[in-house]
PDB file of N, CA, C and O in Angstrom:
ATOM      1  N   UNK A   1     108.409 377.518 224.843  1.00  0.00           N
ATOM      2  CA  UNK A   1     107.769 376.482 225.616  1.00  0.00           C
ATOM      3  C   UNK A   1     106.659 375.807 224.819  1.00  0.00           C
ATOM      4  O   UNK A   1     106.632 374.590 224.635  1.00  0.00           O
ATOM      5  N   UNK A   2     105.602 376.791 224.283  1.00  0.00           N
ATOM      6  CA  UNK A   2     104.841 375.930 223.408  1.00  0.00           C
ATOM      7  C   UNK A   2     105.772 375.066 222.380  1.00  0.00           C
ATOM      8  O   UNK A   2     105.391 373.898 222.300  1.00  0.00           O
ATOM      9  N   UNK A   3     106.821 375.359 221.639  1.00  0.00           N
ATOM     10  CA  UNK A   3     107.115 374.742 220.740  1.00  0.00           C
ATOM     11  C   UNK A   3     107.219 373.515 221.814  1.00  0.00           C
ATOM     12  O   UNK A   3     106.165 373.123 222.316  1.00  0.00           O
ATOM     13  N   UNK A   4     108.289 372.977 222.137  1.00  0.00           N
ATOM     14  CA  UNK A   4     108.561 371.757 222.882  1.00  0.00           C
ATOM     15  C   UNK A   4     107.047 371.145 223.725  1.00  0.00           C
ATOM     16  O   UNK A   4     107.159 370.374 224.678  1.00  0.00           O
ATOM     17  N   UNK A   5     106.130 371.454 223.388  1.00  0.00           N
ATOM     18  CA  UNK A   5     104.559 371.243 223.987  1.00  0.00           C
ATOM     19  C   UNK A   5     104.330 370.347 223.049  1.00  0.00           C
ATOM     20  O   UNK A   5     103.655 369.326 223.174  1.00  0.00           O
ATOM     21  N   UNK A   6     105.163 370.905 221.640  1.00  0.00           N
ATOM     22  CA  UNK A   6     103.903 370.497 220.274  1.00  0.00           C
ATOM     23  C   UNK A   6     104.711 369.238 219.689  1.00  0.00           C
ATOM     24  O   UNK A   6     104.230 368.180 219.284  1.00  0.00           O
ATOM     25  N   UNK A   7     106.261 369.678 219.756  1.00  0.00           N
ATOM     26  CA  UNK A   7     106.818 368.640 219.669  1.00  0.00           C
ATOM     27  C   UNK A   7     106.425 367.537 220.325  1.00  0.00           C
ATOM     28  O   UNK A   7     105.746 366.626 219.852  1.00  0.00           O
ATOM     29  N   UNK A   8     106.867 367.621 221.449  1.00  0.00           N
ATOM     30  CA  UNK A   8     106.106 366.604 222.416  1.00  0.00           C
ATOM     31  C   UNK A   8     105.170 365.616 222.265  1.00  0.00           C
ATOM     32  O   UNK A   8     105.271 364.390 222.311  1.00  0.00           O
ATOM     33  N   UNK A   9     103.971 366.562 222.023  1.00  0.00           N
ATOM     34  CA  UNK A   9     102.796 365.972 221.415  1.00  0.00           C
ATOM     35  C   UNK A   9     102.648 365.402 220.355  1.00  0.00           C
ATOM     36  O   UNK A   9     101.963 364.389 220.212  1.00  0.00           O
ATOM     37  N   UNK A  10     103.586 366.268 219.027  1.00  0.00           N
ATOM     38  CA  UNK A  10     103.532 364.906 217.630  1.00  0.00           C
ATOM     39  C   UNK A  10     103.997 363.760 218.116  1.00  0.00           C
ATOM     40  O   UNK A  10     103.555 362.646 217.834  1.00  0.00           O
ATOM     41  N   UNK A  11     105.215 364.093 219.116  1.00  0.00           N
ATOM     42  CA  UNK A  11     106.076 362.911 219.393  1.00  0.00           C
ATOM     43  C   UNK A  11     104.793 361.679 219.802  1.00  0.00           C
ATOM     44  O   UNK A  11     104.259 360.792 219.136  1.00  0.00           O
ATOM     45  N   UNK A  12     104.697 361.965 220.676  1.00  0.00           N
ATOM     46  CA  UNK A  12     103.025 361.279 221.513  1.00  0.00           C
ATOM     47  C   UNK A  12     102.289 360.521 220.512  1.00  0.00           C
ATOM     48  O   UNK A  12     102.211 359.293 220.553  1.00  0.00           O
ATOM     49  N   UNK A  13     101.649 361.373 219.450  1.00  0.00           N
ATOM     50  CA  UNK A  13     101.065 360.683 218.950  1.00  0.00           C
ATOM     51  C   UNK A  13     101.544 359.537 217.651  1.00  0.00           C
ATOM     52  O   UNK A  13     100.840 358.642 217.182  1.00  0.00           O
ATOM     53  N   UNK A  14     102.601 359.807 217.366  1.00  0.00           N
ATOM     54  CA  UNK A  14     103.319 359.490 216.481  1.00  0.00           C
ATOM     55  C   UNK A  14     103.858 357.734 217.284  1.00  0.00           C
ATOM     56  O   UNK A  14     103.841 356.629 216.741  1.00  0.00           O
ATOM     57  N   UNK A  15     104.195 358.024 218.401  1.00  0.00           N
ATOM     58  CA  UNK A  15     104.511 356.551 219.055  1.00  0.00           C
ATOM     59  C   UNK A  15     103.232 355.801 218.897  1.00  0.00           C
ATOM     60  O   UNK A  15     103.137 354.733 218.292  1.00  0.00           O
ATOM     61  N   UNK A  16     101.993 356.605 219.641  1.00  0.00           N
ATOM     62  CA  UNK A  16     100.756 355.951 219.745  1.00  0.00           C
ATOM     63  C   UNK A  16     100.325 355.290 218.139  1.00  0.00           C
ATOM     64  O   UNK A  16      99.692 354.247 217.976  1.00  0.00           O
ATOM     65  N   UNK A  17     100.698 355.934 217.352  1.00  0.00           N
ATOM     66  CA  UNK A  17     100.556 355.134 215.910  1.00  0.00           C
ATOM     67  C   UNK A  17     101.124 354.226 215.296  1.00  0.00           C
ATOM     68  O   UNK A  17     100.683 353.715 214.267  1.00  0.00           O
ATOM     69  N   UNK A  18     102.168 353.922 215.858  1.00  0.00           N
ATOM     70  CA  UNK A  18     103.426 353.040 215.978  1.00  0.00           C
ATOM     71  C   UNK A  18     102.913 351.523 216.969  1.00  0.00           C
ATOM     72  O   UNK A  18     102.909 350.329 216.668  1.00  0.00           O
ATOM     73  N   UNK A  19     102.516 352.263 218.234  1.00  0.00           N
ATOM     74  CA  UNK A  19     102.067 351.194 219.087  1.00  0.00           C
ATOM     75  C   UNK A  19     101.052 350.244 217.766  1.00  0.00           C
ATOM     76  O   UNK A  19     101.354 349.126 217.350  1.00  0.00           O
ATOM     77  N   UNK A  20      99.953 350.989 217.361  1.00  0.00           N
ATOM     78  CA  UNK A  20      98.865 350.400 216.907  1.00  0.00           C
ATOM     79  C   UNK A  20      99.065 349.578 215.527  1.00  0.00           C
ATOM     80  O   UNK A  20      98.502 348.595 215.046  1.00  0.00           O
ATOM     81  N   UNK A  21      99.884 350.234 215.200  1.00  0.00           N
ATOM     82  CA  UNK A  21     100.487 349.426 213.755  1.00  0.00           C
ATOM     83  C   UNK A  21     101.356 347.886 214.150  1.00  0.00           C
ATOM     84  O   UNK A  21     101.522 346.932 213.390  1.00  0.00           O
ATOM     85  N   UNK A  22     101.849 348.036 215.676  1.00  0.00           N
ATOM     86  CA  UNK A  22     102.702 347.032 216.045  1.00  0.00           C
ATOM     87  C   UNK A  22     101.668 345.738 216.606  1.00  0.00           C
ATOM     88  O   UNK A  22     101.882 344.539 216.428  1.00  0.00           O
ATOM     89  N   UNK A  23     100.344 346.430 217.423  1.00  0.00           N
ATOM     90  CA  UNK A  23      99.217 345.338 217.495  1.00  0.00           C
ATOM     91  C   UNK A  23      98.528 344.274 216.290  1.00  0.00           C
ATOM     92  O   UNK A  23      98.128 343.120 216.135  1.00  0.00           O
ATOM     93  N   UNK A  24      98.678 345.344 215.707  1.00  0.00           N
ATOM     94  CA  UNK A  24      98.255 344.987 214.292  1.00  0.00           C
ATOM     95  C   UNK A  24      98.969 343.456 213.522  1.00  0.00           C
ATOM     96  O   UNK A  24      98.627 342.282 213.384  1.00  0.00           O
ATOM     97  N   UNK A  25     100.244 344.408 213.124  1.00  0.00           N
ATOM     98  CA  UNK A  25     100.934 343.259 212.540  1.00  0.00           C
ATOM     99  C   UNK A  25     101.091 342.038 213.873  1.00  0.00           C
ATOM    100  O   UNK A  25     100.936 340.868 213.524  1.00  0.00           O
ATOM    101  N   UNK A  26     101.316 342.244 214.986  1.00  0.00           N
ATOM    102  CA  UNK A  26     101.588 340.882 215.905  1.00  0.00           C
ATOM    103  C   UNK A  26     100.105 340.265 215.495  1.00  0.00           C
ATOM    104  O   UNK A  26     100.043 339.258 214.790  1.00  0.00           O
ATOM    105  N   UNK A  27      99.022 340.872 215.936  1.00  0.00           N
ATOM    106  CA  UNK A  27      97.808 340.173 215.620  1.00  0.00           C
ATOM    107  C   UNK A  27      97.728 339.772 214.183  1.00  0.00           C
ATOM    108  O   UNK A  27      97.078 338.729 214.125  1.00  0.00           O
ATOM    109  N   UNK A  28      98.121 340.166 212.984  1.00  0.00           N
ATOM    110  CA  UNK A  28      98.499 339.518 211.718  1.00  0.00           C
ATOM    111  C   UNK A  28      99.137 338.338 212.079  1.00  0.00           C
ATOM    112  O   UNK A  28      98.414 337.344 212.140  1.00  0.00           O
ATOM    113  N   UNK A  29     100.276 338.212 212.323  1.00  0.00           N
ATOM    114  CA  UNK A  29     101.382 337.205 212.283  1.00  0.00           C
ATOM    115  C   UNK A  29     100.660 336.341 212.911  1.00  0.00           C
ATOM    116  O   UNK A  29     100.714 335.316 212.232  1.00  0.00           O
ATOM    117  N   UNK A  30      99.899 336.136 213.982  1.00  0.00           N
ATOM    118  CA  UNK A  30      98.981 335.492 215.143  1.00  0.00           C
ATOM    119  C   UNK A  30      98.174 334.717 214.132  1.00  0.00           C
ATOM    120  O   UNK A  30      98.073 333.518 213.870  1.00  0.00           O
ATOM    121  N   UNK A  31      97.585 335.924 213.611  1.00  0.00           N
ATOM    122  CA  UNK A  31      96.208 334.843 212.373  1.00  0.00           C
ATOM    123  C   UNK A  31      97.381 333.187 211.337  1.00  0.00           C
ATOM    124  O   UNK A  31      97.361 331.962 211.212  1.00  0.00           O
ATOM    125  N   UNK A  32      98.221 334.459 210.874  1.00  0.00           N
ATOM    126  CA  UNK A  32      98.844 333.814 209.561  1.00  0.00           C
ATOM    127  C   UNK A  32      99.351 332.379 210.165  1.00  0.00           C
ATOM    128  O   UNK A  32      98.953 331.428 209.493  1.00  0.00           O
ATOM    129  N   UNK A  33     100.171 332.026 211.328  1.00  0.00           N
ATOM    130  CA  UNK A  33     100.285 330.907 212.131  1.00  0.00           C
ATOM    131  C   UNK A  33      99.220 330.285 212.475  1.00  0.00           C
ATOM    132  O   UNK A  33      99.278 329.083 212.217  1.00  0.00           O
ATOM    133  N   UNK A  34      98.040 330.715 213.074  1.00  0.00           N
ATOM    134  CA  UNK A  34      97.205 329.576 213.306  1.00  0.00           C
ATOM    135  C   UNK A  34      96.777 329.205 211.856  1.00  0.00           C
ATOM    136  O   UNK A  34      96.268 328.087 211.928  1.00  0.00           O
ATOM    137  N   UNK A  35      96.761 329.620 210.663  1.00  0.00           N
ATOM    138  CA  UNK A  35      96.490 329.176 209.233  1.00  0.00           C
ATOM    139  C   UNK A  35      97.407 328.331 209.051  1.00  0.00           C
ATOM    140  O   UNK A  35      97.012 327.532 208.202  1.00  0.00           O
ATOM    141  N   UNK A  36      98.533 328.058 209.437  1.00  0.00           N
ATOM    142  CA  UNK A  36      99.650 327.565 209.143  1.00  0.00           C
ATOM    143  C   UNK A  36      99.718 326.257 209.728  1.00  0.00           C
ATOM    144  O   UNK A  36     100.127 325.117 209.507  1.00  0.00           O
ATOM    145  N   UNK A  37      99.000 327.106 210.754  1.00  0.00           N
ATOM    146  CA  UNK A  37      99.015 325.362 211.861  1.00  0.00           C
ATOM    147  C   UNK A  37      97.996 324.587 211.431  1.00  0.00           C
ATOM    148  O   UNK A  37      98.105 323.364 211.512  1.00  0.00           O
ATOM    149  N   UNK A  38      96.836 325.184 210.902  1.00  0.00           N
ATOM    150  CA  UNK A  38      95.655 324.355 210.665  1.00  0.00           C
ATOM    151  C   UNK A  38      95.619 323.501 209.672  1.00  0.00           C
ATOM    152  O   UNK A  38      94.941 322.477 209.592  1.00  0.00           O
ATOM    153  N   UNK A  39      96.924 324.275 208.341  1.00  0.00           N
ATOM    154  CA  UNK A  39      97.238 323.810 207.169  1.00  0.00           C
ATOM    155  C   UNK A  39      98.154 322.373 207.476  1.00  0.00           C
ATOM    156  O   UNK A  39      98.190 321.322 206.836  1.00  0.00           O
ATOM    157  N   UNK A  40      98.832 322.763 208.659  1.00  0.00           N
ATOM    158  CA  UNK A  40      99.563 321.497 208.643  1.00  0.00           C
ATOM    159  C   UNK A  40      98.726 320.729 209.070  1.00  0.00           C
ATOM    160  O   UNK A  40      98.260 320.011 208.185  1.00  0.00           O
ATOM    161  N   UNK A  41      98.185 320.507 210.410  1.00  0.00           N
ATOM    162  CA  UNK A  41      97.082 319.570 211.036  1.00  0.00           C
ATOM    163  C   UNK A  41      96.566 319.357 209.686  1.00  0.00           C
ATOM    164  O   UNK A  41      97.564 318.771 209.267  1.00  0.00           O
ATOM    165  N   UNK A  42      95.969 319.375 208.926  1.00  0.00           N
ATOM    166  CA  UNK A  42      94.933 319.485 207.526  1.00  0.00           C
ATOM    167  C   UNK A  42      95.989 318.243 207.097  1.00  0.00           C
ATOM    168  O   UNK A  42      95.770 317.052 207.317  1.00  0.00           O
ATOM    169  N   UNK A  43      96.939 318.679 206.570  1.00  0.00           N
ATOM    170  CA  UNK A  43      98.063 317.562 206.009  1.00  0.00           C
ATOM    171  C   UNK A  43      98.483 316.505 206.640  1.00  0.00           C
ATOM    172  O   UNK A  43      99.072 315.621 206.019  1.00  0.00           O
ATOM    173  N   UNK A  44      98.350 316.454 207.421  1.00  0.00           N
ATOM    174  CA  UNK A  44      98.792 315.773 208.499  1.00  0.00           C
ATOM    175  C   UNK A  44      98.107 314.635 208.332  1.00  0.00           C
ATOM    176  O   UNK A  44      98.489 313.540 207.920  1.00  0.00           O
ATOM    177  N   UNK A  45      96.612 315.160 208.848  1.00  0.00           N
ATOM    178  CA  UNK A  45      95.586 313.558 208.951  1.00  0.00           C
ATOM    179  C   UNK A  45      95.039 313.292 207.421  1.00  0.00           C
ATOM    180  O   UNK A  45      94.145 312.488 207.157  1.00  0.00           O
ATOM    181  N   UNK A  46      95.772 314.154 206.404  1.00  0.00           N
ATOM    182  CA  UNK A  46      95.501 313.939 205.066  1.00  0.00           C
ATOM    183  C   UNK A  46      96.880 312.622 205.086  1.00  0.00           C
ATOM    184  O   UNK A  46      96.680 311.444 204.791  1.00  0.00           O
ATOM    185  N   UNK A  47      97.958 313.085 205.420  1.00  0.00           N
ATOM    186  CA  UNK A  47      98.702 312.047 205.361  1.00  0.00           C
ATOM    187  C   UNK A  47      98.500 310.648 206.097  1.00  0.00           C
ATOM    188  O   UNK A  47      98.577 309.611 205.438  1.00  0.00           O
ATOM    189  N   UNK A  48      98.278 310.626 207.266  1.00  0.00           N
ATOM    190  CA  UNK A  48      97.832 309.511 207.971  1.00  0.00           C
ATOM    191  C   UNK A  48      96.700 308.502 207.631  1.00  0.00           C
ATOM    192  O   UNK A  48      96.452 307.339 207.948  1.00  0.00           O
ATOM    193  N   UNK A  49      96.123 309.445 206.854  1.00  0.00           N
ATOM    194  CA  UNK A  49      94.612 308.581 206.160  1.00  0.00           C
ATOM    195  C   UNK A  49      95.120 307.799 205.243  1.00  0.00           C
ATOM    196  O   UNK A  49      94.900 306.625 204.946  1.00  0.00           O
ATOM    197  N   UNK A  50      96.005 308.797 204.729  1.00  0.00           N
ATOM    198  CA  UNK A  50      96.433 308.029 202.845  1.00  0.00           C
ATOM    199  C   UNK A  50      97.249 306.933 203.759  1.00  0.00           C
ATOM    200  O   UNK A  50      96.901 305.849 203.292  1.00  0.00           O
ATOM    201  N   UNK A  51      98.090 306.717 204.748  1.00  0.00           N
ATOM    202  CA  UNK A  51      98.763 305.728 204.883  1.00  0.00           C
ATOM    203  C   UNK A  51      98.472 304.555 205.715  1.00  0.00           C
ATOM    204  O   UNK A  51      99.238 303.593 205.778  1.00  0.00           O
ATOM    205  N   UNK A  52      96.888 304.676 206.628  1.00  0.00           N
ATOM    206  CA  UNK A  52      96.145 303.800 207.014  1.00  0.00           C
ATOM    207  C   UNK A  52      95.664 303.303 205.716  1.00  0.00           C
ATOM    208  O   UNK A  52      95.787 302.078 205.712  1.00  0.00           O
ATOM    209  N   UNK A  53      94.955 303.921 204.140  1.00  0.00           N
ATOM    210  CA  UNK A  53      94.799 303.166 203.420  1.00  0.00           C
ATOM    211  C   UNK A  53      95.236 302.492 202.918  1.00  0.00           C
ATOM    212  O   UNK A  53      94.613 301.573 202.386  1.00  0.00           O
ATOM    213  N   UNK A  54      96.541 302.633 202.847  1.00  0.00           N
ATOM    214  CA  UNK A  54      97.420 301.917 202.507  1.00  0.00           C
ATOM    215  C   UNK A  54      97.856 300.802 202.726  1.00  0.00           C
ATOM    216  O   UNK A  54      98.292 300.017 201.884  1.00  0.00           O
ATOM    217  N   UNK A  55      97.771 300.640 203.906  1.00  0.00           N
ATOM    218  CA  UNK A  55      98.037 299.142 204.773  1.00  0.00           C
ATOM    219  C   UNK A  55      96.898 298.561 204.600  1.00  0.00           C
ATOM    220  O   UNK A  55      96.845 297.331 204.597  1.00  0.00           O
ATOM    221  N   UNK A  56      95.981 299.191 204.455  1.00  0.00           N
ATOM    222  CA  UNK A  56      94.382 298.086 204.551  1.00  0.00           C
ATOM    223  C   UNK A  56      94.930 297.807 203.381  1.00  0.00           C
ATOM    224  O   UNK A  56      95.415 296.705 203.123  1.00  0.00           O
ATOM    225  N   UNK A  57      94.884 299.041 202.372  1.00  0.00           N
ATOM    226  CA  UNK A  57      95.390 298.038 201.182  1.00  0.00           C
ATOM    227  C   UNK A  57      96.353 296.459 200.696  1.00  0.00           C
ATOM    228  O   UNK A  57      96.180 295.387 200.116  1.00  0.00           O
ATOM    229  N   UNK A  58      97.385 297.225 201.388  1.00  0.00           N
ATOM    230  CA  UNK A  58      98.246 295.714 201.522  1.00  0.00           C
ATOM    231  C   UNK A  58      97.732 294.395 202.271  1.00  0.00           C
ATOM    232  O   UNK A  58      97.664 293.257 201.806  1.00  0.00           O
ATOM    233  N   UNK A  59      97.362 294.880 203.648  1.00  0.00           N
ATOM    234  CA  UNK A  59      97.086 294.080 204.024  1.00  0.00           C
ATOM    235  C   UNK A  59      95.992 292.861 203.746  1.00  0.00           C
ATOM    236  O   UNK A  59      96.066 291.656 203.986  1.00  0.00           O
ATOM    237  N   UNK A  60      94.591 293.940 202.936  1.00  0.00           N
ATOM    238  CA  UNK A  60      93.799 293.612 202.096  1.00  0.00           C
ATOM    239  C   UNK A  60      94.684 291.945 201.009  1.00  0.00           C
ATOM    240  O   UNK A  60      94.400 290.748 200.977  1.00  0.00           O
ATOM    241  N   UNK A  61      95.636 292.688 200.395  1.00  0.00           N
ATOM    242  CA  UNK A  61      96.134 291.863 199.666  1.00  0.00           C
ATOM    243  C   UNK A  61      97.212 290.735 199.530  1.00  0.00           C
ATOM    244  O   UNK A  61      97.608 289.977 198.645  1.00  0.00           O
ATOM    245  N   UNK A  62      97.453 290.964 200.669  1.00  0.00           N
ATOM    246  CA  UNK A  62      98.409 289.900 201.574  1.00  0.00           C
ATOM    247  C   UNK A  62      97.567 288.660 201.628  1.00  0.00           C
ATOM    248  O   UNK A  62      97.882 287.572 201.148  1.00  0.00           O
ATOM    249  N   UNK A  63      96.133 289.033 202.455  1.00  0.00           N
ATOM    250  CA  UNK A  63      95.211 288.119 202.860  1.00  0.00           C
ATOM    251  C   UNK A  63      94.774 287.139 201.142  1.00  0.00           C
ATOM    252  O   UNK A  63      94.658 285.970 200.774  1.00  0.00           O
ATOM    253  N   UNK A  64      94.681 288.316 200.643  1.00  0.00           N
ATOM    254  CA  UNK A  64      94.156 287.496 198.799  1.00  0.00           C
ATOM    255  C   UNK A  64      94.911 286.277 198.692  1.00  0.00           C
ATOM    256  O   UNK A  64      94.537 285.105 198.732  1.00  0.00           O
ATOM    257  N   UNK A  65      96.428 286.959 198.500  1.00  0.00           N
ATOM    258  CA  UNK A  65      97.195 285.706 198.283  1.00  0.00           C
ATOM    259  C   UNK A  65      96.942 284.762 198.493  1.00  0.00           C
ATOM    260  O   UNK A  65      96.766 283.791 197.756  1.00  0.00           O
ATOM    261  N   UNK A  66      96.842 284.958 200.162  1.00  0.00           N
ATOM    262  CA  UNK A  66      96.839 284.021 201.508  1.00  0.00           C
ATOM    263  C   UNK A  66      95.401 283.174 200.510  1.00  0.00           C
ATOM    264  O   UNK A  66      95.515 281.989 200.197  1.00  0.00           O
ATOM    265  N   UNK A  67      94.972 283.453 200.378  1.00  0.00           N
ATOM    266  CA  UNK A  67      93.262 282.420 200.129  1.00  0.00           C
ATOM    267  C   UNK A  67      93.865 282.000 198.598  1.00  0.00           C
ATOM    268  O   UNK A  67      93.447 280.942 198.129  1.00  0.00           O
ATOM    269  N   UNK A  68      94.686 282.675 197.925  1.00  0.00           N
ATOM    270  CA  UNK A  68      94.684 281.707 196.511  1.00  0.00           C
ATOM    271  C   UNK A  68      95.457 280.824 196.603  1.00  0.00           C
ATOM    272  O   UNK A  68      95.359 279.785 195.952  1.00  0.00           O
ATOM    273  N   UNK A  69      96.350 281.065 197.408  1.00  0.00           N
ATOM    274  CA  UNK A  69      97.697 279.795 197.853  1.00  0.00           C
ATOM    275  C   UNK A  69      96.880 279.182 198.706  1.00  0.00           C
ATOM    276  O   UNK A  69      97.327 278.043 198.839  1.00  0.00           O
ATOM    277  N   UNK A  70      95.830 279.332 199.423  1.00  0.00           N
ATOM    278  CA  UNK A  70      95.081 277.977 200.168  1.00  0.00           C
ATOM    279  C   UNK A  70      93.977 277.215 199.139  1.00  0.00           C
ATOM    280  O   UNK A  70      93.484 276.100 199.312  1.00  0.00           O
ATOM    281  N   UNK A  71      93.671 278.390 197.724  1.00  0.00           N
ATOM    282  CA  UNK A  71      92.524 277.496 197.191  1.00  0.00           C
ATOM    283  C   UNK A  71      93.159 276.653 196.079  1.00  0.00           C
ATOM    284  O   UNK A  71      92.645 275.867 195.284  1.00  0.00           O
ATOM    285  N   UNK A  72      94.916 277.199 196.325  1.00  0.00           N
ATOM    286  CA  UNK A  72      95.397 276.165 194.686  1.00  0.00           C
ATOM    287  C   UNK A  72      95.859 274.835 195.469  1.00  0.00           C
ATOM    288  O   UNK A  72      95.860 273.718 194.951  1.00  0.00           O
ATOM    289  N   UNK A  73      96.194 275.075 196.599  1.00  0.00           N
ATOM    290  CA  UNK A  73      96.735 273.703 197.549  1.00  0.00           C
ATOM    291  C   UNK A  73      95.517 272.627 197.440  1.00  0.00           C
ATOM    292  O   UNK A  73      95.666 271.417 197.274  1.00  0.00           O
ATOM    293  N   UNK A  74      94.258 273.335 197.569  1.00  0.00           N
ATOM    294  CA  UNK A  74      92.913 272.797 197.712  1.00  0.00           C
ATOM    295  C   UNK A  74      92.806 272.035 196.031  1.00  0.00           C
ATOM    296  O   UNK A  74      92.480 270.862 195.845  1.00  0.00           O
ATOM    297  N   UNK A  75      92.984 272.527 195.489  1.00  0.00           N
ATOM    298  CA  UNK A  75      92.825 272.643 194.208  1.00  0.00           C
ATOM    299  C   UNK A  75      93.833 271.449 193.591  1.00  0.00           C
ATOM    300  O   UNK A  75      93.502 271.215 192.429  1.00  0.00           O
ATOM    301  N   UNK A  76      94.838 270.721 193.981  1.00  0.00           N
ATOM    302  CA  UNK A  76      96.248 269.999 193.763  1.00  0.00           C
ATOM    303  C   UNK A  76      95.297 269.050 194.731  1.00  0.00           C
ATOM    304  O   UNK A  76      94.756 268.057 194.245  1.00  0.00           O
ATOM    305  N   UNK A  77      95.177 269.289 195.672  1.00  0.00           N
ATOM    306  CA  UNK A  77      94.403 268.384 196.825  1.00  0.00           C
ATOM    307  C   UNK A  77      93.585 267.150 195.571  1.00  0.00           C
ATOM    308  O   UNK A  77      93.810 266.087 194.992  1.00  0.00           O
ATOM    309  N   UNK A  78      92.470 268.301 195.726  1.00  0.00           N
ATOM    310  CA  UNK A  78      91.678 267.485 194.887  1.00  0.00           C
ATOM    311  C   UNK A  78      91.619 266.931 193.681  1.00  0.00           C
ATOM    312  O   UNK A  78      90.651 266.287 193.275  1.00  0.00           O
ATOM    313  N   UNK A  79      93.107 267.249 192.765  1.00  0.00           N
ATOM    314  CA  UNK A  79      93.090 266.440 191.969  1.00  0.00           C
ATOM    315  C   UNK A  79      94.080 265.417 192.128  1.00  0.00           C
ATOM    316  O   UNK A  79      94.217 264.568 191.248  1.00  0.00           O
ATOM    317  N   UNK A  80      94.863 265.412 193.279  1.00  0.00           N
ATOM    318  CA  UNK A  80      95.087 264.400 193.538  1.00  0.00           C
ATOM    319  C   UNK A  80      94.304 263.083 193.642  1.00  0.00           C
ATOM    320  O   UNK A  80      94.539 261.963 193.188  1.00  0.00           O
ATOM    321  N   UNK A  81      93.019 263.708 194.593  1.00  0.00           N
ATOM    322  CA  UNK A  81      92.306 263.073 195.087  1.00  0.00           C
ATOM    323  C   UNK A  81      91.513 262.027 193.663  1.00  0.00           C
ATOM    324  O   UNK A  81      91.152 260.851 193.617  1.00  0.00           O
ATOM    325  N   UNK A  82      91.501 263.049 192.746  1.00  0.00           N
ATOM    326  CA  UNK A  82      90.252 262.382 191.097  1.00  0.00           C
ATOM    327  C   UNK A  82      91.246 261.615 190.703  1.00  0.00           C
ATOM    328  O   UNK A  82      90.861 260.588 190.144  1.00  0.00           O
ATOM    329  N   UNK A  83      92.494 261.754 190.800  1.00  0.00           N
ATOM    330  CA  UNK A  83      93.490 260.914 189.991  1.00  0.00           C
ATOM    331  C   UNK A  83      93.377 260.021 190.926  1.00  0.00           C
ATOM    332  O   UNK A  83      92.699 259.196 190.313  1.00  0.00           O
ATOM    333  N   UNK A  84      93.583 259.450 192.243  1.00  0.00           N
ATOM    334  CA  UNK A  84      93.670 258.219 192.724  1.00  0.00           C
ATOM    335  C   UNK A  84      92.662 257.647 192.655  1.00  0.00           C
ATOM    336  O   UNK A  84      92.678 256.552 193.217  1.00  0.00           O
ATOM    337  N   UNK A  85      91.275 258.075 191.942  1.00  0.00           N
ATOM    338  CA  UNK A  85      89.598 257.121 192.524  1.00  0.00           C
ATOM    339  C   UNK A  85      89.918 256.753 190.662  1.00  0.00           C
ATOM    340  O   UNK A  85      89.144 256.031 190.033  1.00  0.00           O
TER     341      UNK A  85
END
């Protein structure tokens, strides 16, 4: 009877060490995902930034054009204008 007491009891504790090793790693895996998630969020508005700059950029330079094709029209304008006086 004692034997099957003791068995018993390694058994017991042997799960209970099992349980705690299993908290463990779930609470591991728990951390390593929210790192994962944060890493992406991180990339994420790293990406979105780079591609709002981007458009300012273009758009930035869309507008350039836009003013050199209005200052060479200006520019033809007015020498039209010196050639007819």
């Amino acid at each position: 009877m004692k034997t099957i007491a003791v068995t018993v009891a390694v058994l017991a504790l042997g799960l209970a060490a099992c349980e705690s090793r299993t908290e463990e790693a779930v609470e591991n895996d728990t951390n390593v995902e929210n790192a994962v998630e944060a890493d992406t969020n991180a990339a994420t508005d790293d990406a979105a930034n780079a591609a709002d700059n981007a458009l300012d950029s273009a758009g930035n330079a869309i507008e350039d054009a836009g003013n050199a094709v209005e200052n060479a029209g200006d520019a033809v304008e007015d020498a039209a204008d010196n050639a007819a006086d």
